[in-house]
C-alpha positions as CSV (number, residue, x, y, z in Angstrom):
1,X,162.3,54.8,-21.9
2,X,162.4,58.7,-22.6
3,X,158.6,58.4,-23.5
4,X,157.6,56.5,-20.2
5,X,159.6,59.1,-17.8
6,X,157.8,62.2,-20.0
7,X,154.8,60.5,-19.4
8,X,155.6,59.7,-15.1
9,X,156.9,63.1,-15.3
10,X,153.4,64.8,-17.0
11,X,151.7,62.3,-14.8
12,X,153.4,63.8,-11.2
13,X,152.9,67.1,-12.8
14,X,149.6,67.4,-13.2
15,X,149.0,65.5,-9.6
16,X,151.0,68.2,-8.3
17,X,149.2,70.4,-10.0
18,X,146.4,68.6,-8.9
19,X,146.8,68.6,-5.4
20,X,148.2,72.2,-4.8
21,X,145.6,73.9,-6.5
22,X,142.7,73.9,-4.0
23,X,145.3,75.3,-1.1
24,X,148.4,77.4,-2.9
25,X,147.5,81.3,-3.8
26,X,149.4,82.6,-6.3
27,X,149.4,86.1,-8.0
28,X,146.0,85.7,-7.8
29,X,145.6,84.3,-4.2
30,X,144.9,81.0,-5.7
31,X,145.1,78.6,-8.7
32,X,142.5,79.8,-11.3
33,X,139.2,77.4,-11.0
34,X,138.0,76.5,-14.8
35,X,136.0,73.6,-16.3
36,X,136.5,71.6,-19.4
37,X,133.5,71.7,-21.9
38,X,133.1,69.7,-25.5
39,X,136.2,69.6,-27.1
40,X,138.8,70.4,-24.2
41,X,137.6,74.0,-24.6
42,X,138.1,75.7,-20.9
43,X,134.9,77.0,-19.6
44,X,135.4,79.7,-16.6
45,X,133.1,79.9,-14.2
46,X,131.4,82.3,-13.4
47,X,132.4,84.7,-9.9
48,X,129.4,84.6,-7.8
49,X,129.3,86.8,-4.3
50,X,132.3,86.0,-2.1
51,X,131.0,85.0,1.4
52,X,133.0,86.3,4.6
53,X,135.2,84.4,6.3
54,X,134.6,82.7,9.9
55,X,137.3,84.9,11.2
56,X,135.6,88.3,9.9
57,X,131.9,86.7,11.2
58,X,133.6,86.3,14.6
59,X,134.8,89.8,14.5
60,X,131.9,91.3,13.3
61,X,130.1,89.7,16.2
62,X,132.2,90.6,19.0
63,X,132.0,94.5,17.5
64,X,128.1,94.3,18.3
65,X,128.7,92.9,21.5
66,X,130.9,95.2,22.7
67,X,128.4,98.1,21.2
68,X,125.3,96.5,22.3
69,X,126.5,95.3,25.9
70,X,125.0,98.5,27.7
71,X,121.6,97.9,26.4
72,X,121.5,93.8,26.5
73,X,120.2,92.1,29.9
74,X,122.9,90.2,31.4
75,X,120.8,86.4,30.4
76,X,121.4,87.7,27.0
77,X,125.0,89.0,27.3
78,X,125.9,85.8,28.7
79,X,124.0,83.9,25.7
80,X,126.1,86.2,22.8
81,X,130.0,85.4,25.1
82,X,128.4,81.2,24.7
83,X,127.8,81.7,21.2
84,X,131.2,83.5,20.5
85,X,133.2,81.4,22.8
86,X,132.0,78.1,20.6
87,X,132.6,79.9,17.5
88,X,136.4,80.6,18.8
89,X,136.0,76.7,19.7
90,X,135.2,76.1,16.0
91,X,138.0,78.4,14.3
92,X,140.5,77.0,16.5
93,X,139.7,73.4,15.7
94,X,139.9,74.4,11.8
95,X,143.1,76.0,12.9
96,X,144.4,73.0,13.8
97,X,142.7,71.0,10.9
98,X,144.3,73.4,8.5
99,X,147.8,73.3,10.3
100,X,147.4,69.6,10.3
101,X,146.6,69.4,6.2
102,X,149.7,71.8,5.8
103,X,152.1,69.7,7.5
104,X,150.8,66.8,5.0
105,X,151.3,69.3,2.0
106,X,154.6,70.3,2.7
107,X,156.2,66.4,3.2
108,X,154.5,66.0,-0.2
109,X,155.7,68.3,-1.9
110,X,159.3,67.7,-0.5
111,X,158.8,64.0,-1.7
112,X,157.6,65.5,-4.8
113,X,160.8,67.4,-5.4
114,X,162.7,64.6,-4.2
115,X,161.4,62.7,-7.2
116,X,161.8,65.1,-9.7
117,X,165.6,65.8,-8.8
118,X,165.6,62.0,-9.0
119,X,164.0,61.7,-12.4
120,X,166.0,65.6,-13.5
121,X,169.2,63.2,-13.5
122,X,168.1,60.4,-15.4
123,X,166.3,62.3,-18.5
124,X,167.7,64.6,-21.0
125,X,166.9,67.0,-23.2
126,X,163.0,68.1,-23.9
127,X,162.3,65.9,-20.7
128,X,164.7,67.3,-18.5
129,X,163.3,71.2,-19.2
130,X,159.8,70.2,-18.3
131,X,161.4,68.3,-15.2
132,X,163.0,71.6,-14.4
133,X,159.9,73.7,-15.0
134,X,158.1,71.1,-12.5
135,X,160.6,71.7,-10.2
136,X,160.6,75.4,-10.0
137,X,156.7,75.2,-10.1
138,X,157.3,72.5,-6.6
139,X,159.8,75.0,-5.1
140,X,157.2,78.4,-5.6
141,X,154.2,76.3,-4.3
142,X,155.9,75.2,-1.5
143,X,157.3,79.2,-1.1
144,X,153.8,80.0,-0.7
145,X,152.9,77.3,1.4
146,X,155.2,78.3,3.9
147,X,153.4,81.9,3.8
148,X,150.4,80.7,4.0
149,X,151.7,78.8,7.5
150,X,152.6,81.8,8.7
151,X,149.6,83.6,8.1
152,X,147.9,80.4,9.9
153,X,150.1,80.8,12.8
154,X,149.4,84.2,12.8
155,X,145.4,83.5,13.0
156,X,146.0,80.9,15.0
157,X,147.0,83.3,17.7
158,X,144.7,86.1,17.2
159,X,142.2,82.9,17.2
160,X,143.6,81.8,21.0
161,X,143.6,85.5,22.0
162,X,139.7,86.2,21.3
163,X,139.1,82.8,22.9
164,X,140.9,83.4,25.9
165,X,139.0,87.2,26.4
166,X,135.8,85.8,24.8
167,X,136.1,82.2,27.6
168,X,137.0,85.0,30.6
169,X,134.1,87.3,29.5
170,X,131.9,84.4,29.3
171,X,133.2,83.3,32.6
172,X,132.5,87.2,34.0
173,X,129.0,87.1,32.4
174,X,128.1,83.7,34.0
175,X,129.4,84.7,37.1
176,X,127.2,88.2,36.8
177,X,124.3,86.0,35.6
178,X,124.6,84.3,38.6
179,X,125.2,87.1,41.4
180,X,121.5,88.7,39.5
181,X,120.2,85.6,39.7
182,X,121.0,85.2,43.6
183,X,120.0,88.7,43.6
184,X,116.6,88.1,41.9
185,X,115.7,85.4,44.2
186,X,116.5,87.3,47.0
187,X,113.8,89.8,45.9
188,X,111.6,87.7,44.9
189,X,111.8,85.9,48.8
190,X,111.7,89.3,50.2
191,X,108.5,90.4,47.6
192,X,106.9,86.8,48.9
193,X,107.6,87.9,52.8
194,X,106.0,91.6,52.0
195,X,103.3,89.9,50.4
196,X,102.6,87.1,52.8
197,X,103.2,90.3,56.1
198,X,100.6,92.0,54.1
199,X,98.3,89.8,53.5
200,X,98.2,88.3,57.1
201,X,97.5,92.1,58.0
202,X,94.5,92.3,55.5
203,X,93.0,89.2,57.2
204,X,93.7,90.7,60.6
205,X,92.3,93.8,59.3
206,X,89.7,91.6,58.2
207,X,88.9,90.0,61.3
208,X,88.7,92.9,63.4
209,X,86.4,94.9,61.1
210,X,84.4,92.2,61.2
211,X,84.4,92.0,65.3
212,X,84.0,96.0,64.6
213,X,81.5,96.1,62.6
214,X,79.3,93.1,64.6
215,X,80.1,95.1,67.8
216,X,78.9,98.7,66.2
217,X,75.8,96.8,64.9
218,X,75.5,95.2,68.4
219,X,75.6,99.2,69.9
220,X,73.3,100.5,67.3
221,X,70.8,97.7,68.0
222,X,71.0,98.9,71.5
223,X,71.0,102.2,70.9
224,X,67.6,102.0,68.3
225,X,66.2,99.5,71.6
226,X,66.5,102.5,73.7
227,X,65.5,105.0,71.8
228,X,62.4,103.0,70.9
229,X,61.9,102.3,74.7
230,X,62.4,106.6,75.4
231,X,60.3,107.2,72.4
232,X,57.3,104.9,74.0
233,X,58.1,106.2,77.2
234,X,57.9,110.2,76.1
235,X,54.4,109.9,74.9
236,X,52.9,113.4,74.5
237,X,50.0,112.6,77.1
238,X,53.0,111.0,79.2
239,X,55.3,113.9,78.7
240,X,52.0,116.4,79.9
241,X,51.9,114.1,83.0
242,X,55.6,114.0,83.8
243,X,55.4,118.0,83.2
244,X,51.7,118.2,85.6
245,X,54.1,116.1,88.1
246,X,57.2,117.8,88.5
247,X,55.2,120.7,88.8
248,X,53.4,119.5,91.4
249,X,56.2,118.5,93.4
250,X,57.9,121.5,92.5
251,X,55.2,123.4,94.3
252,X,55.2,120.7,97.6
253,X,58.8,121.5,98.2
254,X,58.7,125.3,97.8
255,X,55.2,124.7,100.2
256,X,57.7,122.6,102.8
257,X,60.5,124.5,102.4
258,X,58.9,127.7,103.1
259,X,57.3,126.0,106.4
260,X,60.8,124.8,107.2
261,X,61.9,128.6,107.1
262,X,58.8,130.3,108.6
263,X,59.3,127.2,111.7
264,X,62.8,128.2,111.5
265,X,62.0,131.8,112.0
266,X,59.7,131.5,114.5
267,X,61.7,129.4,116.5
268,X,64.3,132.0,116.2
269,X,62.6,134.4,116.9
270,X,60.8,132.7,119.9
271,X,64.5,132.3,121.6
272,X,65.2,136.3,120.5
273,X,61.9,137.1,122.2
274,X,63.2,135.6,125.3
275,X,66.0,137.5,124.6
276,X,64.7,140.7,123.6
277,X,60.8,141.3,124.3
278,X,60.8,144.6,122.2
279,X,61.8,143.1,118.8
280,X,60.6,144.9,115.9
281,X,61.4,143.8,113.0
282,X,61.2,140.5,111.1
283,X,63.0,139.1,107.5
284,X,60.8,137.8,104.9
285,X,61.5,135.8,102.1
286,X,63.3,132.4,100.9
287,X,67.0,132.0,102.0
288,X,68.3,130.9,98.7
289,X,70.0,132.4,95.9
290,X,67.6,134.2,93.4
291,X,65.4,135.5,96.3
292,X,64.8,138.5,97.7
293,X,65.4,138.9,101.6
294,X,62.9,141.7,103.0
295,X,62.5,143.8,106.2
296,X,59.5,143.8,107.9
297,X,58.0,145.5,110.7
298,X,56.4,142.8,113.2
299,X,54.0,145.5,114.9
300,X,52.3,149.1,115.0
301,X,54.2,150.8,116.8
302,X,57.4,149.5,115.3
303,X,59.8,152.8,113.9
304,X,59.1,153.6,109.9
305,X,62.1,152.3,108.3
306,X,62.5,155.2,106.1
307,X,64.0,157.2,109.3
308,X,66.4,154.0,110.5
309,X,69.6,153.5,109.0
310,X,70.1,150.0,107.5
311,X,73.3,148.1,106.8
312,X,73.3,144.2,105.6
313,X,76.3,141.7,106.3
314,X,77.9,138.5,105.3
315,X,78.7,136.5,108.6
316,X,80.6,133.0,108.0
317,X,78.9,130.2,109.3
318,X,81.6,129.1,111.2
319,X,82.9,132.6,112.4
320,X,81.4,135.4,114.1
321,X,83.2,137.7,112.1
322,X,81.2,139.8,109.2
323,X,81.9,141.9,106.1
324,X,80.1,144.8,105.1
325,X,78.4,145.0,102.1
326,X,78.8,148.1,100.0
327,X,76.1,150.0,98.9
328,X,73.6,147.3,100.7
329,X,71.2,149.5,102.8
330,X,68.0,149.6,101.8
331,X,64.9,147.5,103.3
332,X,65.3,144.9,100.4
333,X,68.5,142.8,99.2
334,X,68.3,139.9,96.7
335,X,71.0,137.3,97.5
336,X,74.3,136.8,94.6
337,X,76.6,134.0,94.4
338,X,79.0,135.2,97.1
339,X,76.3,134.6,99.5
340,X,75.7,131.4,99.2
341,X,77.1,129.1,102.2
342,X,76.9,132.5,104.3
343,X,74.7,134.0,107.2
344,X,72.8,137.5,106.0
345,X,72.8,139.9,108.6
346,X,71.3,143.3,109.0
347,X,71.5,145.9,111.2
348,X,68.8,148.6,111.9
349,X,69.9,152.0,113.6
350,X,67.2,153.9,115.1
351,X,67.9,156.7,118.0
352,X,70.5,155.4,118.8
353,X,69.1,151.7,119.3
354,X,70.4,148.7,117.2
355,X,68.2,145.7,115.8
356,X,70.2,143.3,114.4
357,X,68.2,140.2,112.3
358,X,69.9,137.2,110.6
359,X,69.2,134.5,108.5
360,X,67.8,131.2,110.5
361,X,70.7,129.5,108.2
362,X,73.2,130.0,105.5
363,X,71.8,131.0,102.0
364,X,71.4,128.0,99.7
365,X,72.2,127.8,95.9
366,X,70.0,127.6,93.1
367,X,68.6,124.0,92.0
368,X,70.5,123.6,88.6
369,X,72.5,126.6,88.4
370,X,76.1,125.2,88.8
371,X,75.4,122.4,86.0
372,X,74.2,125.4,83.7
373,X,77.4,127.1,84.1
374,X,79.3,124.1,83.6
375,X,77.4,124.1,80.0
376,X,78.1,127.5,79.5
377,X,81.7,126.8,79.9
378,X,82.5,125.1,77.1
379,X,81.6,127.5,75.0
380,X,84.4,130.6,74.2
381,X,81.7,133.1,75.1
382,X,77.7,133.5,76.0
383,X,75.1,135.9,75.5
384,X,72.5,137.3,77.4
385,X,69.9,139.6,76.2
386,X,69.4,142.9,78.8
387,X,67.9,145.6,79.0
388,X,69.8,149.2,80.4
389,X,68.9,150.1,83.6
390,X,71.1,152.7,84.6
391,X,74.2,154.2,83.1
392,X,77.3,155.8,85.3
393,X,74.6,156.2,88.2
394,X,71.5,158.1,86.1
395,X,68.6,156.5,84.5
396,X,68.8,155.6,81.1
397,X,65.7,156.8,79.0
398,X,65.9,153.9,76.5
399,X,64.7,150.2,77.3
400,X,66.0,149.0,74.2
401,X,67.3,144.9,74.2
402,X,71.6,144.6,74.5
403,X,73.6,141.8,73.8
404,X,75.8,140.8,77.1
405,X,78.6,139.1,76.1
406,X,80.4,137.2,78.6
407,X,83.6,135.7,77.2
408,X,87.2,134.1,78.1
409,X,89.0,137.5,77.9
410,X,86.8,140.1,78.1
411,X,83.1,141.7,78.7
412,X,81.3,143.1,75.7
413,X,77.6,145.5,75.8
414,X,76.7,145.8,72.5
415,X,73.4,146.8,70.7
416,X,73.3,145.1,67.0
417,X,76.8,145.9,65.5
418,X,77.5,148.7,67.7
419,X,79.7,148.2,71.2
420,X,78.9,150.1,73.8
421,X,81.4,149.0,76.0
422,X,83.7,146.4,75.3
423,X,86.9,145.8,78.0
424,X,88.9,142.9,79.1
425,X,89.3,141.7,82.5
426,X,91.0,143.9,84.9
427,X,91.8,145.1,88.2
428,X,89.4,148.2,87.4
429,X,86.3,145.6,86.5
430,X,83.8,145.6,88.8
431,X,80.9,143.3,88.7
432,X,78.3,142.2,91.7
433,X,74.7,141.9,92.1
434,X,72.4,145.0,92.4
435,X,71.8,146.0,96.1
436,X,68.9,147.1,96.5
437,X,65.6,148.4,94.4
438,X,62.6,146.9,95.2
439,X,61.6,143.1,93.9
440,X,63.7,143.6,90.5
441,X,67.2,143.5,92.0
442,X,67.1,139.8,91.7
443,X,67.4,139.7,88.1
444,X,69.8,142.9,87.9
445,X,73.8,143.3,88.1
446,X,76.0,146.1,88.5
447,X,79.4,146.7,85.9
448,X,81.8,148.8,86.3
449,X,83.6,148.2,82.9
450,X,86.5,150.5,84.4
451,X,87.0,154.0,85.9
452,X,84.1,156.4,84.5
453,X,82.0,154.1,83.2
454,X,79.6,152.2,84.9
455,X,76.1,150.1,83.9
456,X,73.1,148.4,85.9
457,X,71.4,145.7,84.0
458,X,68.3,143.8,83.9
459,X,68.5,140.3,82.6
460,X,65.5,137.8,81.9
461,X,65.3,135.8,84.3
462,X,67.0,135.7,87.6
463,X,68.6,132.4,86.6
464,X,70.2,134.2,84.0
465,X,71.4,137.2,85.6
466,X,73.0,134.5,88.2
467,X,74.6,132.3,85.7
468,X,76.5,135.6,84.0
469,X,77.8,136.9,87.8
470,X,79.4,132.8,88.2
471,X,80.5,133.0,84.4
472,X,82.2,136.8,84.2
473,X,83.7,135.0,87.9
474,X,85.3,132.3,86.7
475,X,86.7,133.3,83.6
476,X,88.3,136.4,85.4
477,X,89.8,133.6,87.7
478,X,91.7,132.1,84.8
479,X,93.0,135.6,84.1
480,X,94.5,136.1,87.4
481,X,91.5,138.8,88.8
482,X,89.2,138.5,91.8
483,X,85.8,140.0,89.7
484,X,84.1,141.3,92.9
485,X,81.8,144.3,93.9
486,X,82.1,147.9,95.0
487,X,84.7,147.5,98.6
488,X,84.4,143.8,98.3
489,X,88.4,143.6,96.8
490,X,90.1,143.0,100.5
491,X,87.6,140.7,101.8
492,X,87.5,138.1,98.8
């Protein structure tokens, strides 16, 4: 009987023993792990490297989160929160597991001591010391079992606190995913619209530089038709014909026209004759601008005009009334700009007698002159090459060719690099056609470029010396002055 309880007591021992030694930490934070070789001799195994526990993985992990989560994209921030939120999952179920397998340890181990107090008080001696040993073994395993449970509990609750921050940051990173995603898609609809506005543009742009470029090549076509069509038409023996053409019609006008006037005259002077038997004197010349109106005597016994005192006038068609013109008093006086659309008049003194002769009509403008000065125009200032006729009222000894410039703010005489007279319209500037001296006053101007300093010029042509009167005109117009000649300021 005292052999059979040793032997249920060695029995519930070592399954005690047994089945406390893979959970209860003594001392050494454990029950020591051996093996038994030949002979019952212990064999201990050997340590190998201790792995890390989930607890300190999860930790670990949620330390490079935390560190990384500035430089992580939000798909993979929200990937790392799953993956730590289902390891939380995982420790908490072990959690439970372990708390679970506790519970079980403890009720058997307070059955075990149950026994043993049973079995204490029915053996003796020997028995009864190793029952007592057993007992106090029971009562430290269960001590530690109860710190262990703490500890769980402990872990168990650090375990449900990282799960709750690591579920809420997983929530948070979702919801972030999401708002970028709605985000994303809302650029990306906005990129499509862009794309789809710019590439309905680019087949707009398309289209219309096709139409463009069809219509431009439609113009040039055209344009190379005409110019073909001029080219055939401007032969050089067609050119020479046009040229032999105009010229002849050129000189069957000026043939007409100066029929027109010498009928004109004589029927003028036919109804003067009636009026006056004993006329005198007679006009010569074309009544246009760039001609030269000319005094002649109409017989023998007619006074020498060097001893008569002539004067020439402007007379309005439409009035009777007439302006002088300065300095106008010799036998010859070539027509300017201000005449044109005007009667010429002069008036011959002699002993006290006065012959007055007029124009049959008003003076008529130059073909082509007022579209040359509307070329001139759009250029900031002309020139004219002239020669110096006369300087402050003396001859000048040189003939050597000036530069006229005529420009918007001023009049410039130069001769290369050198200015002889360079001043900008003013109230002091005179400028008028010469009056008087012979055939060559047509092509020749007076300037007064102010007070002092005076210049007759002789241009090229008359055409020329025309064109600068109108130009120097109109450009001292835009400035504000009347450009007029000598006692010519009250009557413009």
């Amino acid at each position: 009987m005292t052999r059979l309880t040793r032997d249920f007591g060695d029995s519930m021992q070592g399954e005690a023993v047994h089945s406390a030694s893979s959970d209860v930490n003594f001392s050494s934070n454990g029950f020591p792990k051996y093996m038994l070789g030949r002979d019952n001799i212990i064999i201990e195994p050997q340590e190998g490297p201790q792995k890390p526990s989930l607890k300190d993985i999860v930790a670990k992990e949620t330390a490079q989160l935390l560190e990384q989560q500035q430089r992580l994209s939000v798909r993979d921030l929200a990937k790392k929160f799953e993956r730590g939120l289902s390891t939380a999952t995982k420790l908490s179920d072990e959690a439970k597991w372990r708390e679970v397998i506790s519970l079980d340890r403890q009720v058997l181990l307070k059955k075990l001591r149950d026994l043993l107090e049973s079995l204490r008080g029915r053996v003796a001696g020997r028995n009864r010391d190793d029952v007592d040993e057993a007992i106090t073994m029971v009562e430290a395993l269960a001590v530690q079992l109860t710190q262990r449970e703490g500890e769980l509990l402990q872990e168990k609750a650090e375990v449900k606190k990282l799960a709750a921050i690591l579920k809420k940051a997983s929530e948070d990173a979702k919801k972030v995913a999401e708002e970028e995603r709605a985000f994303a898609r809302a650029e990306i609809e906005s990129a499509r619209a862009v794309v789809q506005r710019i590439e309905e543009a680019l087949h707009e742009q398309e289209s219309l530089s096709k139409c463009s470029e069809q219509r431009d090549l439609e113009e040039l076509m055209q344009e190379v038709q005409e110019a073909r069509r001029i080219k055939m038409l401007h032969q050089p023996s067609k050119v020479m014909d046009m040229e032999h053409e105009l010229q002849a019609l050129r000189g069957q006008l000026s043939e007409k026209s100066g029929q027109i006037i010498k009928l004109q005259r004589e029927i003028a002077l036919s109804k003067r004759r009636d009026e006056n038997k004993s006329l005198l004197f007679e006009l010569e010349g074309l009544e246009s601008l760039g001609s030269c109106l000319c005094i002649l005597p109409r017989t023998d016994t007619a006074p020498n005009l060097l001893n008569c005192s002539i004067q020439w006038y402007r007379v309005q068609p439409e009035e009777s009334k007439k302006e002088l013109i300065s300095g106008a008093t010799k036998s010859i006086y070539a027509s300017e700009p201000f005449d044109v659309g005007r009667f010429l008049q002069a008036e011959i003194v002699f002993n006290d007698e006065r012959i007055i002769l007029k124009t049959s009509g008003p003076i008529d403008p130059a073909a082509g002159l007022g579209n040359y000065v509307e070329a001139l125009t759009r250029k900031r200032e002309t020139q004219f090459n002239v020669i110096i006729l006369q300087m402050n009222g003396h001859d000048h000894a040189s003939r050597a060719i000036h530069v006229f410039h005529v420009g918007e703010m001023r009049i410039k005489l130069c001769k290369g690099t050198k200015a002889k007279a360079k001043e900008s319209y003013s109230t002091s500037m005179q400028l008028c056609g010469v009056r008087g001296g012979g055939n060559a006053a047509a092509q020749a101007l007076y300037w007064q470029a102010k007070r002092g300093l005076s210049f007759i010029l002789a241009f090229e042509s008359v055409r020329e010396r025309n064109a600068a009167i109108m130009l120097a005109r109109r450009y001292a117009f835009n400035c504000n002055i009347m450009l007029a000649g000598p006692g010519e300021r009250s009557s413009v």
